[in-house]
N, C-alpha and C positions, 0 to 999 in steps of 0.2 A: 214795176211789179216785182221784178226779179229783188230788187234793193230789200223789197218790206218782209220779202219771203226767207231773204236770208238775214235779216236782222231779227226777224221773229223763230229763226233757227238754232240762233247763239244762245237761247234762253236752254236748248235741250243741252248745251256743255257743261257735261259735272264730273268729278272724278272717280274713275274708275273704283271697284272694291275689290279689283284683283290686286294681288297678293305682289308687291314689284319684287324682279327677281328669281321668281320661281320658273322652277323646269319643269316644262314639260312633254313626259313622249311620244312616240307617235300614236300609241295605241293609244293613250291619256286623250288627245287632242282629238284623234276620229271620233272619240264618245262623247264629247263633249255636244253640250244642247247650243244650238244657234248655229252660226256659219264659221267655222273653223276649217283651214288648209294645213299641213304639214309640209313646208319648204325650205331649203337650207338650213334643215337643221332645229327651225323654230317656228311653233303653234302661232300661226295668223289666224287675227279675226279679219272678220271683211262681212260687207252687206253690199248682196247682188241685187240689182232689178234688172229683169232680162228683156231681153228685146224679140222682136220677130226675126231680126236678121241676125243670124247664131256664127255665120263669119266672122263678122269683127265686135271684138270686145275693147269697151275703154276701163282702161285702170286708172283712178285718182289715186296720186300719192300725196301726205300730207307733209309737211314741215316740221320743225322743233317746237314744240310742246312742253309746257311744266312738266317735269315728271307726274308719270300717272294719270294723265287726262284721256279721258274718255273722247278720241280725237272723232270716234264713228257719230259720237254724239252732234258733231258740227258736218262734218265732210259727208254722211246717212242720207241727207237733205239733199247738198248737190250733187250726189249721184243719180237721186230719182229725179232730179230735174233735169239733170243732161238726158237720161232713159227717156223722159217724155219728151224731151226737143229732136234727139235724134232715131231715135225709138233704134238704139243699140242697147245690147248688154252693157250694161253701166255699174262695175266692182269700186267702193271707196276700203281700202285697209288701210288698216290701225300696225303702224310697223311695231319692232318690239318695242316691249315695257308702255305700250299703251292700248285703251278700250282693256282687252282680256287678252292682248297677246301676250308670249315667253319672251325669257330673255333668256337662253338656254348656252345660247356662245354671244350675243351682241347686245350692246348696252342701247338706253335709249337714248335717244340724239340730244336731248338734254343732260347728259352725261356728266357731272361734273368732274370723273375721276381722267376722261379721254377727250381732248378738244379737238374738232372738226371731224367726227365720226362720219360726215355726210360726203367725205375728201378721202376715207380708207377703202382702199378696193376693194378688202373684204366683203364692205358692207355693200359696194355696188354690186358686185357679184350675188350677194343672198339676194338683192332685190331682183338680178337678172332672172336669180332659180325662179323664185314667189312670180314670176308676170308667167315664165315659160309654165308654171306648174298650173298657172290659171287658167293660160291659152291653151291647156292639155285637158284641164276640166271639161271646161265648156267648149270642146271639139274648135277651136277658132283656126282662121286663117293668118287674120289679122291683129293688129294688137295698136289700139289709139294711148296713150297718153298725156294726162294730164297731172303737173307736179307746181307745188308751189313751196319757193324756197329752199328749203334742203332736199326737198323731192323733186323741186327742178333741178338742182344741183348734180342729184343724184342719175338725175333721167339723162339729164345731157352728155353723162360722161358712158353711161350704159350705152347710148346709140354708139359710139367711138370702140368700145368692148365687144359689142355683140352686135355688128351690124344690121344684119338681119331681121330682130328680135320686134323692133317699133317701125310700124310704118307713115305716123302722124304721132307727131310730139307737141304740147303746149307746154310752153315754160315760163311759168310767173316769178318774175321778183329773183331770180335764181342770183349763182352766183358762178361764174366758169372759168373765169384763172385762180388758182385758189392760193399761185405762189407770188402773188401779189398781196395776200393775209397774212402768209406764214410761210417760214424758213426750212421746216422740215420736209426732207426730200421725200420722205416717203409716203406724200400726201397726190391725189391723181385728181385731176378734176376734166371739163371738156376741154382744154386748148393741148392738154397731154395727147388724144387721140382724134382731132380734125384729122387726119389723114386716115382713118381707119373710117367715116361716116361716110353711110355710101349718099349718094348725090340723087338719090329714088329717095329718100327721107324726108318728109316736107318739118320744116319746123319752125315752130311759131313763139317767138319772142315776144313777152308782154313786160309792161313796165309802167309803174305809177308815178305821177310827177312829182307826189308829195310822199316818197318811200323810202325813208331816213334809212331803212334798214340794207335795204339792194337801191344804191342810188342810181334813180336814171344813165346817169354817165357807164354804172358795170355794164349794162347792157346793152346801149345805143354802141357804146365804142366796142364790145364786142360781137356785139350784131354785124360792125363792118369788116373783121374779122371772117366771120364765117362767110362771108358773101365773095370775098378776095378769095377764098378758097374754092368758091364754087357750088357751094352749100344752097340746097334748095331753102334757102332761109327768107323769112319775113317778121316784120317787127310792127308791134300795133301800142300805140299808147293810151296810158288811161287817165285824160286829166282829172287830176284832181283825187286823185288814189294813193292813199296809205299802203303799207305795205300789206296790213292785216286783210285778209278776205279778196285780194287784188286779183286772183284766177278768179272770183265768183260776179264781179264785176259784169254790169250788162254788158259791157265792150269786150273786156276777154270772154265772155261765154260767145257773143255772135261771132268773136272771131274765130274763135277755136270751133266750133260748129259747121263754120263755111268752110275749114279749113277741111272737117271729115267730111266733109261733102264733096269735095274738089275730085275730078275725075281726073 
């Protein structure tokens, strides 16, 4: 069921008619009609369904994107479907330069003038501010996430940063040593800060068998990685998974589900 719901979701994916580029301010962004945040610096959109239990909020964050896509368009969907399975406050945003968000100081991760925006610390740091400014919103204690691709990327290297911040992480398809891609030192990804993730962080590795893009092997071998360190880690496979829509997956949703369920 979960399969037909989110293939009959892809059809709401169109491109935004915001403006790429544009700035805007705080006061600009409070006025704005729909669900707009103002953090680090830059106007987030985001679509919330809330839950009865107002402690813990799950944040989905999405991946690289064409410039300009309407990412709330796709990610809308499985946010209210997580809200209904786990009946949590369930937030999908649209990082910048996509849906209607700014690009006020950060480009969008399909960037083509800055490669591996999702490996600048800057940009994990804005995302640190956007989860804290959410989990301020909505009075929370706790804070679930869910990231696929550059947004697992981006999550895994935030739990390392800000220990504190996430108490259940799903990470689909990610990628976590990033100086295995690239040469430049001043890129950070999660094998920079294992030593900084506290061992109360439960997190949950997904991986598709058929995922040309994050091949089984970035994950499974670094799965063993985190587990030699001590890391409350587990890894769930998804045969026969693309890399495309691999967090939406029947298997990574019940697994990421049990995993916010675990006492």
């Amino acid at each position: 069921m979960l399969k037909k719901f989110f293939t009959s979701s892809f059809l709401l994916l169109v491109l935004s008619t915001a403006v790429y580029g544009a700035n805007v301010t705080k006061e600009q962004c409070e006025a704005k009609d729909g669900s707009f945040i103002y953090a680090g610096n830059e106007c987030i959109e985001y679509k919330a369904y809330g839950g009865e239990d107002s402690e813990t909020i799950t944040v989905i964050v999405h991946g690289t994107w064409d410039l300009g896509t309407n990412t709330l368009g796709r990610y809308a969907p499985f946010a209210e479907t997580m809200n209904m399975i786990t009946d949590l406050t369930t937030i999908a945003v649209a990082l910048p330069g996509y849906s209607d968000s700014s690009t006020n100081n950060l480009k969008p991760l399909a960037s083509k003038e800055v490669k591996n925006l999702a490996a600048k610390k800057e940009y994990v740091e804005f995302l640190g501010s956007l989860i804290e400014s959410l989990k301020k919103k909505y009075n929370a204690q706790n804070v679930n996430f869910i990231g696929h691709s550059a947004g697992a990327m981006m999550g895994a290297t935030l739990i390392g940063l800000k220990p504190d911040l996430i108490q259940n992480i799903a990470l689909a398809g990610g990628r976590y040593d990033i100086h295995k891609e690239s040469d430049d030192k001043d890129l950070i990804s999660m094998v920079d800060v294992l030593d900084n993730i506290s061992k109360d962080t439960k997190i949950l590795f997904i991986y598709g068998t058929e995922d040309k893009i994050s091949k089984p092997e970035v994950t499974t071998s670094f799965y063993e990685i985190a587990k030699k360190k001590g890391l409350n880690a587990k890894i769930v496979k998804v045969e026969g998974a693309a890399h495309l829509d691999l967090d939406m997956t029947d298997t990574a949703t019940e697994a990421t589900v049990e995993m916010f369920e675990e006492e």
